[in-house]
mmCIF file of the N, C-alpha and C atoms, coordinates in Angstrom:
data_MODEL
# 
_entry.id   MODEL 
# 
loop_
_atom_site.group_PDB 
_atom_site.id 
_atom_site.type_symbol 
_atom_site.label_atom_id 
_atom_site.label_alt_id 
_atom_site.label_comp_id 
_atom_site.label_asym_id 
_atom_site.label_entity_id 
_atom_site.label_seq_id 
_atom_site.pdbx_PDB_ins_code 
_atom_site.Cartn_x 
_atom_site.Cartn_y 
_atom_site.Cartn_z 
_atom_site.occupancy 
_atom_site.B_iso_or_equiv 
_atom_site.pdbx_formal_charge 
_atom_site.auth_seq_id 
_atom_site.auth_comp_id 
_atom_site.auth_asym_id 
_atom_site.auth_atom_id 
_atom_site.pdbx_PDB_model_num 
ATOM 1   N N  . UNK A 1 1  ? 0.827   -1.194 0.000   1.00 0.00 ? 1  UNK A N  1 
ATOM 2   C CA . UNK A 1 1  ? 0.000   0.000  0.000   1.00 0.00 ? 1  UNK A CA 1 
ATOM 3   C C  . UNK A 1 1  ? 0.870   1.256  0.000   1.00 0.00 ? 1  UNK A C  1 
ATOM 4   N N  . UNK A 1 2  ? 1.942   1.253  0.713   1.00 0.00 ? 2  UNK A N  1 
ATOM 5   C CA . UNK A 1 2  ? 2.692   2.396  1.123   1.00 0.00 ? 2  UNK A CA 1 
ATOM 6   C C  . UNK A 1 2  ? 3.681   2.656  -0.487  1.00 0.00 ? 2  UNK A C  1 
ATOM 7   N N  . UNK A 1 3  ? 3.957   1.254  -1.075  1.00 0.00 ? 3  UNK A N  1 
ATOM 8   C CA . UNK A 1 3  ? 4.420   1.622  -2.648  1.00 0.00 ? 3  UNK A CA 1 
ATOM 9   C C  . UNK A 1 3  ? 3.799   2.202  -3.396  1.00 0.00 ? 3  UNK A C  1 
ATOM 10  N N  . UNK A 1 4  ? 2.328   2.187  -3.224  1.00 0.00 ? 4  UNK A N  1 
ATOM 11  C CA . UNK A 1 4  ? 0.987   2.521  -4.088  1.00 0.00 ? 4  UNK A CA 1 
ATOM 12  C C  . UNK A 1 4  ? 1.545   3.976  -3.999  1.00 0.00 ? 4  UNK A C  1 
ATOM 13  N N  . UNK A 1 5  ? 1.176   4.399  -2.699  1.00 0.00 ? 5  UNK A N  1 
ATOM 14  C CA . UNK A 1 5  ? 1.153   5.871  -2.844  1.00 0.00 ? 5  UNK A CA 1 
ATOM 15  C C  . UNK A 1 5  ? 2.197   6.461  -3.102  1.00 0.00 ? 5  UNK A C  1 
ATOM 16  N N  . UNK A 1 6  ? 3.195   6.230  -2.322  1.00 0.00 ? 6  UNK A N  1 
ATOM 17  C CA . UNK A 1 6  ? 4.559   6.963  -3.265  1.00 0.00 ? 6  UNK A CA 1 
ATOM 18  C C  . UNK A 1 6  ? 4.648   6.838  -4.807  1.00 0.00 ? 6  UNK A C  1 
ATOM 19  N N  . UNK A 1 7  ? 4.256   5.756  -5.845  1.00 0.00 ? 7  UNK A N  1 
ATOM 20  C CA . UNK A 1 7  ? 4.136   6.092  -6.727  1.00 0.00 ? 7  UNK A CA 1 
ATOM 21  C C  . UNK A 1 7  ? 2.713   6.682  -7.380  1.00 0.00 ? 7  UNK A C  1 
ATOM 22  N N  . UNK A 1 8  ? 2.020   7.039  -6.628  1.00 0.00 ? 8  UNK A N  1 
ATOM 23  C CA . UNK A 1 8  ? 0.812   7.816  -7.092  1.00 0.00 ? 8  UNK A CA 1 
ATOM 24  C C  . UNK A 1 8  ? 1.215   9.462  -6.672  1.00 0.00 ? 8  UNK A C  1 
ATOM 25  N N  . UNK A 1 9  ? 2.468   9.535  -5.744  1.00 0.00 ? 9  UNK A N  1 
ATOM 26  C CA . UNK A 1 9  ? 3.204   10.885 -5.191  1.00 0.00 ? 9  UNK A CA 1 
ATOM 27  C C  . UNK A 1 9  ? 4.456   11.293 -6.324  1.00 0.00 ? 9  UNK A C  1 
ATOM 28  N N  . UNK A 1 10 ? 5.285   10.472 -6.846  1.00 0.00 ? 10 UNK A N  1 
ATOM 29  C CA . UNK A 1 10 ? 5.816   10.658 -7.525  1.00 0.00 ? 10 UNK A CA 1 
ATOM 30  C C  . UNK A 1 10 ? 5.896   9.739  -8.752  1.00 0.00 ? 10 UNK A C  1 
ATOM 31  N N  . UNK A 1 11 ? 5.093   10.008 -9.754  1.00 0.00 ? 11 UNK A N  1 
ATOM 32  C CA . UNK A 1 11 ? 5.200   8.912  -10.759 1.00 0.00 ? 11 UNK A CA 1 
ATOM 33  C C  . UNK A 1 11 ? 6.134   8.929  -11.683 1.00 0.00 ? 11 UNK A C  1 
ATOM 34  N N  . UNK A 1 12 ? 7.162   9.808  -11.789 1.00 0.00 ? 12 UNK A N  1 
ATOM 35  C CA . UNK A 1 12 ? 8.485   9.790  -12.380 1.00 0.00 ? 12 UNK A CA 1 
ATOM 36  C C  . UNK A 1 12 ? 9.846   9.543  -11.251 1.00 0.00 ? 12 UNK A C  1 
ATOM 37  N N  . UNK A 1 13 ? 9.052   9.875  -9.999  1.00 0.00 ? 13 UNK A N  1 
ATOM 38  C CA . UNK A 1 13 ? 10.325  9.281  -9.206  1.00 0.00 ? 13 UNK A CA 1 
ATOM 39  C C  . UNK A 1 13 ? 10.674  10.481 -8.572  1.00 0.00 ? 13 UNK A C  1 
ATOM 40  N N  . UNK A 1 14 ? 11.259  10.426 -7.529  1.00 0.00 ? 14 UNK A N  1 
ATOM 41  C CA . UNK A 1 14 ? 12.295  11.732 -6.741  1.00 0.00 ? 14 UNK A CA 1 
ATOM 42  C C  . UNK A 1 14 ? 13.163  12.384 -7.113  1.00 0.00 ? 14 UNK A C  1 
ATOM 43  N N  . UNK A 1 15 ? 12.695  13.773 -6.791  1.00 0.00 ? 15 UNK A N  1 
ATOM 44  C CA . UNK A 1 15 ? 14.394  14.700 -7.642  1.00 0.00 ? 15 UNK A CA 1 
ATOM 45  C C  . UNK A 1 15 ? 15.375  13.992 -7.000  1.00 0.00 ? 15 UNK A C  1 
ATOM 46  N N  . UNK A 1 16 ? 16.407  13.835 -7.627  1.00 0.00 ? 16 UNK A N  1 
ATOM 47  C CA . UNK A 1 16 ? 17.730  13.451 -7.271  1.00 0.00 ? 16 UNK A CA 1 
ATOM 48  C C  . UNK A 1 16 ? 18.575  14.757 -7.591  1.00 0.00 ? 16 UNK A C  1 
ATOM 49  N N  . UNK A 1 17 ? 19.342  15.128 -6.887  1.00 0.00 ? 17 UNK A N  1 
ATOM 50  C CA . UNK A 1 17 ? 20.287  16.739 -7.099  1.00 0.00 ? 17 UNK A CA 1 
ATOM 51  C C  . UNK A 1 17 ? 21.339  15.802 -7.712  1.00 0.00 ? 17 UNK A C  1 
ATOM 52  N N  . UNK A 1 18 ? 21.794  16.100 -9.137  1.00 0.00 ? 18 UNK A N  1 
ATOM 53  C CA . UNK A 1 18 ? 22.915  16.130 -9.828  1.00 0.00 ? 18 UNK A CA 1 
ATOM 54  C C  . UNK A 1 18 ? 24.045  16.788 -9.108  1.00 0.00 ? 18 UNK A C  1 
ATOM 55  N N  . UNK A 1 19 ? 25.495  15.892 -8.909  1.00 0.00 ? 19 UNK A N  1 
ATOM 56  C CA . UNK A 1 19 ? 26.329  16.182 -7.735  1.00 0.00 ? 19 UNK A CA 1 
ATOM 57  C C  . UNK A 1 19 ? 27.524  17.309 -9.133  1.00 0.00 ? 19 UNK A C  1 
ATOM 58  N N  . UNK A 1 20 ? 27.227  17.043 -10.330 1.00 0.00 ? 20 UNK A N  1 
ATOM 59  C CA . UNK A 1 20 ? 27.712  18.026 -11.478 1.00 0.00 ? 20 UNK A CA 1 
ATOM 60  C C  . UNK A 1 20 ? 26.719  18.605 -12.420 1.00 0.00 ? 20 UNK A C  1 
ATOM 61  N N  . UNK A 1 21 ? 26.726  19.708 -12.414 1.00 0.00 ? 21 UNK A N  1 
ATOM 62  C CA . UNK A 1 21 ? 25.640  20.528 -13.615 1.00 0.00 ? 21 UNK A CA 1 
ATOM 63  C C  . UNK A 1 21 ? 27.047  21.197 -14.197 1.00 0.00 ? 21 UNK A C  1 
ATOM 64  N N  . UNK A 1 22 ? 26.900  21.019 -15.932 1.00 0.00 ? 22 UNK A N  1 
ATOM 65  C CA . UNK A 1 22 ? 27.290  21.723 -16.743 1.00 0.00 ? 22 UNK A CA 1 
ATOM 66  C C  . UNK A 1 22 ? 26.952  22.843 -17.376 1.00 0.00 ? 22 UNK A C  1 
ATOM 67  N N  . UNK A 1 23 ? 27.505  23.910 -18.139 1.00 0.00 ? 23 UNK A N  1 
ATOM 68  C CA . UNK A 1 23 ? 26.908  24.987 -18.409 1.00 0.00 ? 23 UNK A CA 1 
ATOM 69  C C  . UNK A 1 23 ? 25.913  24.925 -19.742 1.00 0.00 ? 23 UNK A C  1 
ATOM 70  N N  . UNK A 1 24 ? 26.123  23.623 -20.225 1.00 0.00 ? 24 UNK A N  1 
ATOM 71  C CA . UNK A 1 24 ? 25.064  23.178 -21.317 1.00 0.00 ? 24 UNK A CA 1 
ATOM 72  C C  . UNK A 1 24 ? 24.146  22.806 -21.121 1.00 0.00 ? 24 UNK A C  1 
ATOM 73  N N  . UNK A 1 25 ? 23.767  21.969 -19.748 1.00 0.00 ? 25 UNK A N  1 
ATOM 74  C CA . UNK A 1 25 ? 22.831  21.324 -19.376 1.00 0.00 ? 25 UNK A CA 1 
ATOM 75  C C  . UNK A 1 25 ? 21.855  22.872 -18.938 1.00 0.00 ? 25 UNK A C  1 
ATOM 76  N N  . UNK A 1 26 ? 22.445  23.734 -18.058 1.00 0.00 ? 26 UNK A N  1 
ATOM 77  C CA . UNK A 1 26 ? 21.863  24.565 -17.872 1.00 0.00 ? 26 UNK A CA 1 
ATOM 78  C C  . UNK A 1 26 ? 20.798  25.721 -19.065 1.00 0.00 ? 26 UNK A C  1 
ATOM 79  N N  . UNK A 1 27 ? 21.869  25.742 -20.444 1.00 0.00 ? 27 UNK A N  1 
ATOM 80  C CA . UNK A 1 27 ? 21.151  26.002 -21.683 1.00 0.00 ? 27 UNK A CA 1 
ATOM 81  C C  . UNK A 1 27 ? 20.101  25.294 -22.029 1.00 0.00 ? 27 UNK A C  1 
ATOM 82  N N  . UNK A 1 28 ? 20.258  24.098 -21.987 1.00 0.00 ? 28 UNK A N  1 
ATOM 83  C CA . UNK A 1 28 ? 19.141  23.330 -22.224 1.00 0.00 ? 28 UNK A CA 1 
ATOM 84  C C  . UNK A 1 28 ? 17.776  23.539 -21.135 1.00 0.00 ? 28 UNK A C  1 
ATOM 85  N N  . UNK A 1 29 ? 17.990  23.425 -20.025 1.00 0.00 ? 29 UNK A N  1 
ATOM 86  C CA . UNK A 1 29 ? 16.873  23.647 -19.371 1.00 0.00 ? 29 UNK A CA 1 
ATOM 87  C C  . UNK A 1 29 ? 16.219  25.001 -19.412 1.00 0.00 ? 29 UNK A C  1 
ATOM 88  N N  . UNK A 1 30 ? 17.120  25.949 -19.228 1.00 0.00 ? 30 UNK A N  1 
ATOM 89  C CA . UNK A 1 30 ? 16.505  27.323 -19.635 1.00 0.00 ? 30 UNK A CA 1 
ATOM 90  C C  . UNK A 1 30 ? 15.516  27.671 -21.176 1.00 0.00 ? 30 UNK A C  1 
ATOM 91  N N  . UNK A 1 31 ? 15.955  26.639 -22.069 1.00 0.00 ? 31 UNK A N  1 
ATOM 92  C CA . UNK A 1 31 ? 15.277  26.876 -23.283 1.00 0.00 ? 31 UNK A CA 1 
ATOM 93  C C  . UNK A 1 31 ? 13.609  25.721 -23.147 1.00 0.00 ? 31 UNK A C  1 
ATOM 94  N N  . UNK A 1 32 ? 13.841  24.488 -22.627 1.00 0.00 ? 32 UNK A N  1 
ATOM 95  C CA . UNK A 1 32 ? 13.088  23.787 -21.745 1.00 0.00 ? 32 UNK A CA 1 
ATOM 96  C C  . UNK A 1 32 ? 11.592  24.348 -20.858 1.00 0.00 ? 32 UNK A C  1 
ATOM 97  N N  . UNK A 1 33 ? 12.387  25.000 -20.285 1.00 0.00 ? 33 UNK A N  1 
ATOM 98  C CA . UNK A 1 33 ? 11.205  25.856 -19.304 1.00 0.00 ? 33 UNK A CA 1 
ATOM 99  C C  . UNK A 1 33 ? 10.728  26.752 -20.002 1.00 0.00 ? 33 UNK A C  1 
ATOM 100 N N  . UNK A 1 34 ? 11.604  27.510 -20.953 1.00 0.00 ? 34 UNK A N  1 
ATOM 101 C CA . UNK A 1 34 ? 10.798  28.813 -21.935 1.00 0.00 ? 34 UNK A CA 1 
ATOM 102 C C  . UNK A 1 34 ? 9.626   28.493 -22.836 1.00 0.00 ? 34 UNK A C  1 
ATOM 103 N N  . UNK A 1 35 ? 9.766   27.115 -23.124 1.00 0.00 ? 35 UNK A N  1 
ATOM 104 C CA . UNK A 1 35 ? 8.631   26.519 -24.304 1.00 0.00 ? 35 UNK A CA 1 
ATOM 105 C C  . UNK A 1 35 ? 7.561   25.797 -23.363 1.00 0.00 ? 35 UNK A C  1 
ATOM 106 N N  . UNK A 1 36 ? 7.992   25.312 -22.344 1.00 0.00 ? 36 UNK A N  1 
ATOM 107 C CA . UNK A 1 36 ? 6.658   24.535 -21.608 1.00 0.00 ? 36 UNK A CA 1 
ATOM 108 C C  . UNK A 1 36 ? 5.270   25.808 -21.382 1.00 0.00 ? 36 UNK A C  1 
ATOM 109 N N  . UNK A 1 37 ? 5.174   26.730 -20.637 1.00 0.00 ? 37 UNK A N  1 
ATOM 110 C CA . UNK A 1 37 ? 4.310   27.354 -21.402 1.00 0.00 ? 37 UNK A CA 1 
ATOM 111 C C  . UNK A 1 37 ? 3.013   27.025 -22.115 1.00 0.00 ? 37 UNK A C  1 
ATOM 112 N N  . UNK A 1 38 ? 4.035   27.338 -23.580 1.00 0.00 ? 38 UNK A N  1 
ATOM 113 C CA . UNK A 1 38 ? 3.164   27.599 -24.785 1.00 0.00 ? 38 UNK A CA 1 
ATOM 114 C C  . UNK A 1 38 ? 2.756   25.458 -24.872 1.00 0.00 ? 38 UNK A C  1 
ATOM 115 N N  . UNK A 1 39 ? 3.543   24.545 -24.477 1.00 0.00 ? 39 UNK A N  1 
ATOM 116 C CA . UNK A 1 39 ? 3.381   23.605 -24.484 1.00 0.00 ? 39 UNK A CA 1 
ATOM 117 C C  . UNK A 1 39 ? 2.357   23.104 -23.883 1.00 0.00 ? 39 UNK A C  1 
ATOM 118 N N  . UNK A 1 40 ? 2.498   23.693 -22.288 1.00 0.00 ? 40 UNK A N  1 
ATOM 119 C CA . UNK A 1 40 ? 1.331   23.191 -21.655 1.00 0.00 ? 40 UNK A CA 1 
ATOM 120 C C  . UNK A 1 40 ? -0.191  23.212 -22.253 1.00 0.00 ? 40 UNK A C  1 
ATOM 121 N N  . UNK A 1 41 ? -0.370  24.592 -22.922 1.00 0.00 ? 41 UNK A N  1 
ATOM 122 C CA . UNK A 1 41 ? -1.437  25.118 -23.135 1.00 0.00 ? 41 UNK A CA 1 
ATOM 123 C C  . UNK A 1 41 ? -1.824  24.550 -24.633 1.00 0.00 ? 41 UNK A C  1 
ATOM 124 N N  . UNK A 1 42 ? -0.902  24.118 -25.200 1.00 0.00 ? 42 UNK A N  1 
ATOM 125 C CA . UNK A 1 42 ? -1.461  23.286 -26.491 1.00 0.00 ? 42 UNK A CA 1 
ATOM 126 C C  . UNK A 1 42 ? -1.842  21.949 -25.906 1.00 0.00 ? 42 UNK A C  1 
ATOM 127 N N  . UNK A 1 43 ? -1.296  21.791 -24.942 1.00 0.00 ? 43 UNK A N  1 
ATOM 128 C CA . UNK A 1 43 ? -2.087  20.133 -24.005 1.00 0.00 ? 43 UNK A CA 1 
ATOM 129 C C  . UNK A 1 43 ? -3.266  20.431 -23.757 1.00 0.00 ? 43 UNK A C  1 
ATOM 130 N N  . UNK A 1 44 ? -3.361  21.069 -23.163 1.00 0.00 ? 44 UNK A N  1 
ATOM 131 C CA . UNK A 1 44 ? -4.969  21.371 -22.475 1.00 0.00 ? 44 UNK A CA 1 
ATOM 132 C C  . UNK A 1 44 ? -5.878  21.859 -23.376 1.00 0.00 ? 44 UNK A C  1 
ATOM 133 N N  . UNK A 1 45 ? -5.537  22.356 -23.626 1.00 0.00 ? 45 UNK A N  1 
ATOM 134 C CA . UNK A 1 45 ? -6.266  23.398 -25.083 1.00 0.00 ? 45 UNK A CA 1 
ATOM 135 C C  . UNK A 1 45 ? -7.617  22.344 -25.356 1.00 0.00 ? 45 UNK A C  1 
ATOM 136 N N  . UNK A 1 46 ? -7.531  21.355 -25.618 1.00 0.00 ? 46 UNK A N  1 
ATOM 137 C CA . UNK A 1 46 ? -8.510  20.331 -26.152 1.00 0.00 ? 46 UNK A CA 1 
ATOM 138 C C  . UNK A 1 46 ? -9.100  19.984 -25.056 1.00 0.00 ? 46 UNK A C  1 
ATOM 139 N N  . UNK A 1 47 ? -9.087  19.726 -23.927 1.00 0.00 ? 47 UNK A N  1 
ATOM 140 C CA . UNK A 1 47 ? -9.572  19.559 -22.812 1.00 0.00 ? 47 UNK A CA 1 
ATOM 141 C C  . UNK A 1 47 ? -11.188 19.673 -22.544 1.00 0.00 ? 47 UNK A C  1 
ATOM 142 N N  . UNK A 1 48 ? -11.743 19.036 -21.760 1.00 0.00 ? 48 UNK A N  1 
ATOM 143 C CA . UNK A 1 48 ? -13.596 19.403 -21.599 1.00 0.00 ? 48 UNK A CA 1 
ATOM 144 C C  . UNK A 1 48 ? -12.833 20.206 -19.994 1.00 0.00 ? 48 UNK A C  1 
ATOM 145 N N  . UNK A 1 49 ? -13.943 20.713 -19.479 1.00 0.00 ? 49 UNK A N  1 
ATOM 146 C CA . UNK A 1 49 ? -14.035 21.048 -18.295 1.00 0.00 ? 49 UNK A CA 1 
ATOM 147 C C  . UNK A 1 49 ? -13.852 20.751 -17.124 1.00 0.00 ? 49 UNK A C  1 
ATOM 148 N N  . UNK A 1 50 ? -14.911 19.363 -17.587 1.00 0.00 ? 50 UNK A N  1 
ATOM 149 C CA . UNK A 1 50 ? -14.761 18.393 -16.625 1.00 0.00 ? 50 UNK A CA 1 
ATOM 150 C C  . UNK A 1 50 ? -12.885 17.118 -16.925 1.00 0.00 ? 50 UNK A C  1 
ATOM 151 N N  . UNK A 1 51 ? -12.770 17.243 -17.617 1.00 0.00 ? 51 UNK A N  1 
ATOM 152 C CA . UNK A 1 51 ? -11.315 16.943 -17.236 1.00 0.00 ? 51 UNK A CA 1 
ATOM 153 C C  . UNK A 1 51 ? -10.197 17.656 -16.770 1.00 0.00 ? 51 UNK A C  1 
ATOM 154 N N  . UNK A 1 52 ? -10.872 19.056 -16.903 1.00 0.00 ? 52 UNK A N  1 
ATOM 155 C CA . UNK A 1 52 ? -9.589  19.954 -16.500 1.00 0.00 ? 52 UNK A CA 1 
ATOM 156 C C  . UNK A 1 52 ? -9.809  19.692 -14.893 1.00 0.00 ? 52 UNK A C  1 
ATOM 157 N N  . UNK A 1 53 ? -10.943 19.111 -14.304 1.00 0.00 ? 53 UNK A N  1 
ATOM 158 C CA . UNK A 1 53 ? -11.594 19.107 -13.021 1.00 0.00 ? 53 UNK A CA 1 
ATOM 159 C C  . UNK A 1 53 ? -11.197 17.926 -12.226 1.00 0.00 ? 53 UNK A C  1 
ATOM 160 N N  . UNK A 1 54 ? -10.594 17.027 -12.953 1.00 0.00 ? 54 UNK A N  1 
ATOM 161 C CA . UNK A 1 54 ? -10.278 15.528 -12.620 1.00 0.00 ? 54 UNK A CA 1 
ATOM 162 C C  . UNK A 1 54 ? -8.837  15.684 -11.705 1.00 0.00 ? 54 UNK A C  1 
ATOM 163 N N  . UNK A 1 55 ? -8.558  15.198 -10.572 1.00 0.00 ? 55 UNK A N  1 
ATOM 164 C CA . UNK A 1 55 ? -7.436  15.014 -10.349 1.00 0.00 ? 55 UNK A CA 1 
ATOM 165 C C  . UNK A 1 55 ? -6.711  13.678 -11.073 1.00 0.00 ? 55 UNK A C  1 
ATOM 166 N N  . UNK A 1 56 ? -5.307  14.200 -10.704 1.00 0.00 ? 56 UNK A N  1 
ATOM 167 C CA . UNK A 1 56 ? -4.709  12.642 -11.336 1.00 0.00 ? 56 UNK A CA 1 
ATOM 168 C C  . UNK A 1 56 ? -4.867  11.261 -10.097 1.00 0.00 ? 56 UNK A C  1 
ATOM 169 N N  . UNK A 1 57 ? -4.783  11.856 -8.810  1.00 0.00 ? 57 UNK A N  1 
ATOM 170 C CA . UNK A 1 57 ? -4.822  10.880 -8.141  1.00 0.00 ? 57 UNK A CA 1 
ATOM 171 C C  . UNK A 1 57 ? -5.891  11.218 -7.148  1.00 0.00 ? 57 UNK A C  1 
ATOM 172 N N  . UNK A 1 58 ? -6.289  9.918  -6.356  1.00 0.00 ? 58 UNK A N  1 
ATOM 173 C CA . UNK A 1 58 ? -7.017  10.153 -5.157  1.00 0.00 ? 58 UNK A CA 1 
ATOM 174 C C  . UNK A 1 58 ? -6.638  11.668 -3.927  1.00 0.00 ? 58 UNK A C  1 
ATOM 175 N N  . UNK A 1 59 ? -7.267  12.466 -3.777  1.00 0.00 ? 59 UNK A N  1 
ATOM 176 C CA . UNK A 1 59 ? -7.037  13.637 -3.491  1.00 0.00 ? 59 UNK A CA 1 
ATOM 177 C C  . UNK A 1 59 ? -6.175  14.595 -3.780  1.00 0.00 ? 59 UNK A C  1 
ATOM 178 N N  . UNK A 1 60 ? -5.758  14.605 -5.002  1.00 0.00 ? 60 UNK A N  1 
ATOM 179 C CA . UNK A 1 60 ? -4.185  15.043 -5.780  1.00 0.00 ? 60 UNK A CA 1 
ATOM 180 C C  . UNK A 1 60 ? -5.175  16.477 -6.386  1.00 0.00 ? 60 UNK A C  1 
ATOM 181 N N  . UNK A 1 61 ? -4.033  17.445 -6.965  1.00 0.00 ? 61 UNK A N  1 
ATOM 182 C CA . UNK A 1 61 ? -4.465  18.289 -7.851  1.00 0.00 ? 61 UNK A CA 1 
ATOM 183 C C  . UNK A 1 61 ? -5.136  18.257 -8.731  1.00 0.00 ? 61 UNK A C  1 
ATOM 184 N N  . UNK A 1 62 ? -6.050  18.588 -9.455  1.00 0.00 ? 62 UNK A N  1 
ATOM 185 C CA . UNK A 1 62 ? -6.899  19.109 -10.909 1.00 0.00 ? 62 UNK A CA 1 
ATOM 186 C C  . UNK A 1 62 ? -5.688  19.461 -11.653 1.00 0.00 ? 62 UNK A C  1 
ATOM 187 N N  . UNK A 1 63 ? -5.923  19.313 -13.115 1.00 0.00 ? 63 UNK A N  1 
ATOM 188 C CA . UNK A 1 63 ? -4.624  19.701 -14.303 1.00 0.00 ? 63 UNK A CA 1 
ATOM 189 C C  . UNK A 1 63 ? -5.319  21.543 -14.081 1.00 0.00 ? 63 UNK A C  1 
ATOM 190 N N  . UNK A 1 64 ? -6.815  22.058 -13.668 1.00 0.00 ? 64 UNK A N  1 
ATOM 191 C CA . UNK A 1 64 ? -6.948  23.412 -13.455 1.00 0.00 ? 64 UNK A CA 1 
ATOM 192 C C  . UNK A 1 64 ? -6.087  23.758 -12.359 1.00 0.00 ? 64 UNK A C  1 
ATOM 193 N N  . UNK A 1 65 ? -6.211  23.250 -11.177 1.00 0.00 ? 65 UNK A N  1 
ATOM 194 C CA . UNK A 1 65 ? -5.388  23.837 -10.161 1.00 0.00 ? 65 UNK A CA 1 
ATOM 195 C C  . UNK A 1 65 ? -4.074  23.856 -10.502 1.00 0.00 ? 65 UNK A C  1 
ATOM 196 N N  . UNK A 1 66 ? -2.996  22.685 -10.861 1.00 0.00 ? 66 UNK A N  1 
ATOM 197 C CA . UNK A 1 66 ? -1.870  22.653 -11.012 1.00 0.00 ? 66 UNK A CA 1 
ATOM 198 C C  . UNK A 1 66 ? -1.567  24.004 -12.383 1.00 0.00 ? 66 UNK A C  1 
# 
């Protein structure tokens, strides 16, 4: 049960802190975060209401709230 929920808490898994960041990696994420955005909103875009209303998990966020 207690596996259940941690992966219903993290379903990609735990940040892990990288013990080296490069100055490329950092380019990359900065360009990363600049497009999610416009990304997110072409996700949802199609969306009903009532799914924007759905959490993903048992008492978890709405894709509206998040």
């Amino acid at each position: 049960m207690e596996k259940d929920v941690e992966l219903l808490k993290y379903p990609i898994g735990r940040f892990a802190l990288p013990s080296d960041v490069h100055v490329e990696e950092i380019h990359t994420a900065i360009k990363r975060i600049s497009a999610f955005p416009a990304r997110l909103l072409e996700t949802v875009r199609p969306l009903r209401s009532d799914q924007l209303d759905t959490p993903y998990r048992p008492g978890g966020w709405t894709i509206r709230q998040v």
